[in-house]
C-alpha positions as CSV (number, residue, x, y, z in Angstrom):
1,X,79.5,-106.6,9.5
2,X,77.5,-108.3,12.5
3,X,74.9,-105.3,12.1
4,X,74.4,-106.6,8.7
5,X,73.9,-110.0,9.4
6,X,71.3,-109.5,11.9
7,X,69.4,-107.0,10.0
8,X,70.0,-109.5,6.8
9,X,68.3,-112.5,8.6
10,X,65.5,-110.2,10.8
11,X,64.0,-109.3,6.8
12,X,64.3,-112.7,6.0
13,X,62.3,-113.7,9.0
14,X,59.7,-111.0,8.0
15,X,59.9,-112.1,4.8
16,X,59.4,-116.0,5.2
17,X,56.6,-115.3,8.2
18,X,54.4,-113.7,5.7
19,X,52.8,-116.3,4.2
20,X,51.9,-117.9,8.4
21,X,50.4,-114.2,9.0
22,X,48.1,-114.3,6.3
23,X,46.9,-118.4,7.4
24,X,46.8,-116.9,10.7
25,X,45.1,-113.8,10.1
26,X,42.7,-115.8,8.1
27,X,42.0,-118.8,10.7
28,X,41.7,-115.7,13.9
29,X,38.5,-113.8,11.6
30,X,37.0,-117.9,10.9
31,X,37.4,-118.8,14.5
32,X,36.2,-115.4,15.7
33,X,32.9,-115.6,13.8
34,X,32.9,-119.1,15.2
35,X,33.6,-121.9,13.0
36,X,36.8,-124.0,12.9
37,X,38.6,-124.1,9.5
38,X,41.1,-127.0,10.2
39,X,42.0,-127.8,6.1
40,X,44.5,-125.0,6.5
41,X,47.2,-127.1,5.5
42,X,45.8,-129.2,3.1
43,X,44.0,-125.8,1.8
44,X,47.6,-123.8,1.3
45,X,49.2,-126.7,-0.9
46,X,46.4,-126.6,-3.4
47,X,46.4,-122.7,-3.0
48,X,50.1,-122.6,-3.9
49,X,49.8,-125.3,-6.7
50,X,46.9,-123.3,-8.0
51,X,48.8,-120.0,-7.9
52,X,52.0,-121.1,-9.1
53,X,50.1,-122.9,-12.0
54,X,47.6,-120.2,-13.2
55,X,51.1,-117.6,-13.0
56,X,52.7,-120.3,-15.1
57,X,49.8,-120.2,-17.4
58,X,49.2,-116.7,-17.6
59,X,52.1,-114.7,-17.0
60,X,50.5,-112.7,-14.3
61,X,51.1,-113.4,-10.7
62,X,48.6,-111.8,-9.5
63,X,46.2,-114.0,-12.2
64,X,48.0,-116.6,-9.6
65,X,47.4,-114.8,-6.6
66,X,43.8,-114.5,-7.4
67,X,43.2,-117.7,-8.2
68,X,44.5,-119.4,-5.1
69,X,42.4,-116.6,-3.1
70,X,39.8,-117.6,-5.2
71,X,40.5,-121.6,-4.0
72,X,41.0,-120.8,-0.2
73,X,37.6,-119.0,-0.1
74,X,35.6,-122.0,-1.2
75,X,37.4,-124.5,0.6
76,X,36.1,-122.7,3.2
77,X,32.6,-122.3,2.1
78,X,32.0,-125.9,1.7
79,X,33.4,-126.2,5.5
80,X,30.7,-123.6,6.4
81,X,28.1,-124.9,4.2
82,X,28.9,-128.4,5.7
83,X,28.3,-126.8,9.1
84,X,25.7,-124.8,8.8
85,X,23.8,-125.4,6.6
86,X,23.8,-129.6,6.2
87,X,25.0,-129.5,9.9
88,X,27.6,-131.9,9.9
89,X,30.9,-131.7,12.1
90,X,33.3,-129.0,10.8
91,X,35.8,-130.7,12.2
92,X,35.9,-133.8,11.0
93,X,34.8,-132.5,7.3
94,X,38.3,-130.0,7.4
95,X,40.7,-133.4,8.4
96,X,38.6,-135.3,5.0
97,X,39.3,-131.7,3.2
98,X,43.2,-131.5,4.7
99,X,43.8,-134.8,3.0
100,X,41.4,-134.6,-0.1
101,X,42.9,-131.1,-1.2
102,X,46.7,-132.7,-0.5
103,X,45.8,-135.5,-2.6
104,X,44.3,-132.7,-5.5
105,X,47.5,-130.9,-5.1
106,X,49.9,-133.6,-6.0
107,X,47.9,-135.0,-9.1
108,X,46.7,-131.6,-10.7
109,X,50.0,-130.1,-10.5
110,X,51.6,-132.7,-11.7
111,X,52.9,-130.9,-14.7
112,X,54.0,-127.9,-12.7
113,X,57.0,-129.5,-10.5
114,X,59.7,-128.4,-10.2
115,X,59.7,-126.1,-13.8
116,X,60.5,-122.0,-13.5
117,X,58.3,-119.5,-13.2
118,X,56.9,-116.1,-12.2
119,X,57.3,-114.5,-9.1
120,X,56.4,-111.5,-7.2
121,X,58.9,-108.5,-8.0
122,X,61.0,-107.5,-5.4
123,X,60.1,-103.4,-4.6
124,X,61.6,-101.4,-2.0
125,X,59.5,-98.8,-1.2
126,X,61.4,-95.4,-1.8
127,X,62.0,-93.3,1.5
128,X,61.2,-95.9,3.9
129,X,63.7,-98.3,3.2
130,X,66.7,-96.0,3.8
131,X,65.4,-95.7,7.5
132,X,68.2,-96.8,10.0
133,X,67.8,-101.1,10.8
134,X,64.0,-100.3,10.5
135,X,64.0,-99.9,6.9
136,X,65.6,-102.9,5.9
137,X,64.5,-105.3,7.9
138,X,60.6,-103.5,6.6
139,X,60.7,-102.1,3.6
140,X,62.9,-103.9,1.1
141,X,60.2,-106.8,0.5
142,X,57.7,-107.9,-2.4
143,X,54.0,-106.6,-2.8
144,X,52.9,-109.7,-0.9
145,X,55.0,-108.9,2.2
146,X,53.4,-105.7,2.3
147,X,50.5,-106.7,2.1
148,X,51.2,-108.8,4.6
149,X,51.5,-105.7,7.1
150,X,47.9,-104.4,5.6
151,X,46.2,-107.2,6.9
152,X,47.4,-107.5,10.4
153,X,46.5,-103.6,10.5
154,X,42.9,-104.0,8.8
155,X,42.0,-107.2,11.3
156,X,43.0,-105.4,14.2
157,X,41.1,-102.5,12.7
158,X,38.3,-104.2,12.2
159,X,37.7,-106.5,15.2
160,X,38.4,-103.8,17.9
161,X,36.9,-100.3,15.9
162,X,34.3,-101.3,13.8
163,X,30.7,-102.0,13.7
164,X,31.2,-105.2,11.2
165,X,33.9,-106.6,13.6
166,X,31.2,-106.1,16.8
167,X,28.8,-108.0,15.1
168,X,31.4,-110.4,14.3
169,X,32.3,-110.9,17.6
170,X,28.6,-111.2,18.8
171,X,28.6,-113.9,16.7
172,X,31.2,-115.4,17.4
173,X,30.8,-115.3,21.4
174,X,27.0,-115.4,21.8
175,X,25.0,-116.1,18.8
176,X,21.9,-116.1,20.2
177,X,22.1,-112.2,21.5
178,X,23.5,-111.2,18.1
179,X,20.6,-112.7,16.4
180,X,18.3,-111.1,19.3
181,X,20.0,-108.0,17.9
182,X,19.1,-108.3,14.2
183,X,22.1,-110.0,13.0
184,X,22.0,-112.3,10.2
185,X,24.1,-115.2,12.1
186,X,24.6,-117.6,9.5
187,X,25.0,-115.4,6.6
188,X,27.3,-113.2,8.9
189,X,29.3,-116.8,9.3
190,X,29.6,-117.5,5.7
191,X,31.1,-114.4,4.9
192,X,34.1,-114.2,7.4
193,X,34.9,-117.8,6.8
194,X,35.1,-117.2,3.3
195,X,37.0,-114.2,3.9
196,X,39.3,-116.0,6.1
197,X,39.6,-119.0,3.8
198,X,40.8,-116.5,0.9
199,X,43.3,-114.8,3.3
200,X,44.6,-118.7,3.8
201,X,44.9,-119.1,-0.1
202,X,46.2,-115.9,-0.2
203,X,49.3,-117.9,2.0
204,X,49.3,-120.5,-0.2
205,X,49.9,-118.3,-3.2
206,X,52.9,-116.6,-0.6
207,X,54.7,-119.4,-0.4
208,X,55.0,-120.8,-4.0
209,X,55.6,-117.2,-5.7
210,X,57.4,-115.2,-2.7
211,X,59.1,-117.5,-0.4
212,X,59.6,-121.0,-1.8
213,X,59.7,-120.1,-5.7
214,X,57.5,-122.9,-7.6
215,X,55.7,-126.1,-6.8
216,X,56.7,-129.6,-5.4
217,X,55.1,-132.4,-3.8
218,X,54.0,-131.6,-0.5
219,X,55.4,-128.0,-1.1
220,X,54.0,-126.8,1.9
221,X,53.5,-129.5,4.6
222,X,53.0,-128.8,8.2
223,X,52.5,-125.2,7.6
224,X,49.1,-125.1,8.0
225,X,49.0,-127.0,11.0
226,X,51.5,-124.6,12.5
227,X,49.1,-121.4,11.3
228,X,46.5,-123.6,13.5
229,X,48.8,-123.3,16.3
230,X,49.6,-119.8,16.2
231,X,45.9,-119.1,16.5
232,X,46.0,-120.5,19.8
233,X,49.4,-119.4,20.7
234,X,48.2,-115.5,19.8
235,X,44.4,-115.7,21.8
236,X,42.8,-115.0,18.8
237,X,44.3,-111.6,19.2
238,X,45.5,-110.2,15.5
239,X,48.5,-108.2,16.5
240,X,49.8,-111.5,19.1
241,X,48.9,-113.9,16.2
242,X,51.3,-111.7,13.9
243,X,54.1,-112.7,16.5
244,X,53.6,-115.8,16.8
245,X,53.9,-115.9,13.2
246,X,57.5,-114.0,13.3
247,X,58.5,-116.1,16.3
248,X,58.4,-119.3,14.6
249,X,60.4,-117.8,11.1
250,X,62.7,-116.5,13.6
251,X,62.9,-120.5,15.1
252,X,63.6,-121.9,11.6
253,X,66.1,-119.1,10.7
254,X,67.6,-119.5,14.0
255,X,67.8,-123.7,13.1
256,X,69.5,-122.7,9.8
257,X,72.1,-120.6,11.4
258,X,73.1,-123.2,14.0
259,X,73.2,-125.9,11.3
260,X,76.3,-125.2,10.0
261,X,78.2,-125.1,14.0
262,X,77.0,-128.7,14.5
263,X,78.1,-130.7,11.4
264,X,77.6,-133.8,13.4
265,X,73.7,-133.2,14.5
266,X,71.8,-134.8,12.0
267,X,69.5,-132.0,9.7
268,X,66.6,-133.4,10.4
269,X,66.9,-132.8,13.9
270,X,67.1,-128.5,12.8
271,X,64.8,-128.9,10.3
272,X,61.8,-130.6,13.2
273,X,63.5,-128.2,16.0
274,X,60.9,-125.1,15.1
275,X,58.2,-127.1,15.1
276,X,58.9,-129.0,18.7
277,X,60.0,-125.7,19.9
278,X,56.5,-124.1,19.1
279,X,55.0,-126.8,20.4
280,X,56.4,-126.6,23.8
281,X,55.4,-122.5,23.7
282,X,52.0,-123.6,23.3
283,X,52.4,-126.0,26.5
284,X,53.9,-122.6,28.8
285,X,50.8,-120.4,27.1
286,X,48.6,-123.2,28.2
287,X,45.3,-121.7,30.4
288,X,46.6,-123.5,33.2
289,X,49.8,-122.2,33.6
290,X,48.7,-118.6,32.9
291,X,46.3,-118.9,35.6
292,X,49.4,-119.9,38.1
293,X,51.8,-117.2,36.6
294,X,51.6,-114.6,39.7
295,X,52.1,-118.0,42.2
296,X,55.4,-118.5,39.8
297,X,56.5,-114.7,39.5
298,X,55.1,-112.6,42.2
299,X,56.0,-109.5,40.5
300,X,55.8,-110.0,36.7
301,X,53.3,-112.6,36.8
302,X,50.2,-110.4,36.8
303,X,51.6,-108.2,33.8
304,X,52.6,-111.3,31.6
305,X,49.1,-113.1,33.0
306,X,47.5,-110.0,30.7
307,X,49.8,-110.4,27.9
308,X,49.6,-114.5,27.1
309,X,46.1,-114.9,28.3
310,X,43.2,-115.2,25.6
311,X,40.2,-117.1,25.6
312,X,38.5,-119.0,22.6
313,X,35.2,-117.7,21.1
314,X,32.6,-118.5,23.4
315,X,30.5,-119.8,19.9
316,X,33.0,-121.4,18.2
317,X,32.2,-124.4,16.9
318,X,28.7,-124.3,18.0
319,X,25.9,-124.2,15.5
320,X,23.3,-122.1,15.6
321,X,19.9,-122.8,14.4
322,X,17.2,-119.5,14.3
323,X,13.9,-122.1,14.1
């Protein structure tokens, strides 16, 4: 009975994380190539409205799916366009986006709180999911969840075994050599951030027709700040981002279970604890404390040193002008 109950909650972690692997996934490729995306969480609230509402509309989730995809990608282009091309700050144009595509969220979907709608069929995939622990904690998801697993492979694929992904990461470390090399910088910039801005609608869609079935106001707060600070947390590293993203379901399912054995704590105190608690990972994982790890733990400090550390793009954030 125990067995159960752990493997029970480890799928619902997989399950709930999905839609913070895809925003992660997405900001890591952004940030790689070397521009900041920081309207995740104002982008995944109008990416779920705008899923949730076009599957409303149509029928179709994945008409939804697409269309939120479809929303995250040119949220994203108007941050790189901003950037590069009318070089203004991307920072300060994804807080004015954050709050601008919050704003959109509330008013156009409007009509769509809080009604029923579609969601993604659940689909065990046959064989797999009568594995031993493995198989249902894996294999007894949704399409998106899967999917979800695809794109943690493909990214870590692509950045460490490819040709596209070294020229991403020339770009995103030293411009300058990349374009000594032949590369197209900024067109090379535009289409990563768009890719990675359609992975973070792609979350958006997640949430409202996997995880947290239909559309409220401010369905999605806070999420996108945390997929920001998984980034970090994970060194830009695909796989590491991926955990970070399980780690903090695994922080709100833990909060949910503990609820119930302290009736007198106030909920709100649960309900903030995954987000103080990640937080205060990102303080141990800090550059400064890495670098001190072996002083701390003479003889683990060097291994865990080569497991937390990661560096930011050497470009990021940087434009780069060819004239």
């Amino acid at each position: 009975m125990a067995e159960s109950l752990v493997v029970q909650t480890l799928a619902s972690v997989v399950a709930a994380s999905s839609p913070l692997v895809f925003a992660g996934i997405g900001e890591t490729i952004s940030e790689k190539v070397g521009v900041t995306n920081l309207s995740l969480d104002g982008s995944i609230m109008l990416a779920a409205m705008t899923g949730f509402a076009l599957a409303s509309l149509s029928g179709s989730v994945w008409v939804g799916i697409v269309g939120a995809m479809v929303v995250g990608a040119l949220i994203a282009l108007i941050i790189a366009v901003s950037n590069i091309s009318l070089r203004q700050d991307q920072v300060a144009v994804g807080f004015v986006l954050t709050l601008l595509c919050a704003d959109l969220s509330s008013f156009i979907g409007k009509p769509f709180v809080r009604i029923p709608g579609p969601s993604m069929a659940h689909m065990p995939i046959p064989g797999l999911v009568q594995i031993p622990i493995l198989g249902p904690i894996f294999f007894n998801h949704d399409m998106l969840v899967y999917l979800s697993y695809v794109a943690i492979a493909l990214t870590s694929i692509l950045f460490k075994h490819t040709q596209p992904g070294l020229k991403l990461r020339a770009v995103g470390e030293r411009p300058e050599a990349a374009f000594a090399r032949g590369i197209n910088v900024n067109r090379c910039r535009y289409l990563y951030t768009m890719l990675g801005g359609a992975l973070v609608g792609l979350a958006g869609a997640t949430y409202s027709l996997s995880v947290k079935l239909g559309w409220s106001y401010r369905h999605t707060a806070g999420f996108g700040w945390i997929a920001l600070a998984i980034v970090i947390f994970g060194g830009w590293n695909p796989l590491r981002v991926a955990f970070g993203a399980y780690l903090f379901g695994a922080l709100g399912s833990l909060a949910s279970i503990l609820q119930p054995s302290f009736p007198n704590v106030p909920t709100q105190v649960f309900q903030a604890a995954p987000f103080a608690l990640m937080i205060l990972t990102l303080l141990l994982v800090n550059a400064e404390f890495i670098e001190r790890l072996p002083l701390y733990m003479p003889k683990f400090g060097n291994a865990l040193q080569r497991i937390l550390q990661g560096k930011p793009p050497a470009g990021l954030g940087k434009r780069f002008e060819s004239d």
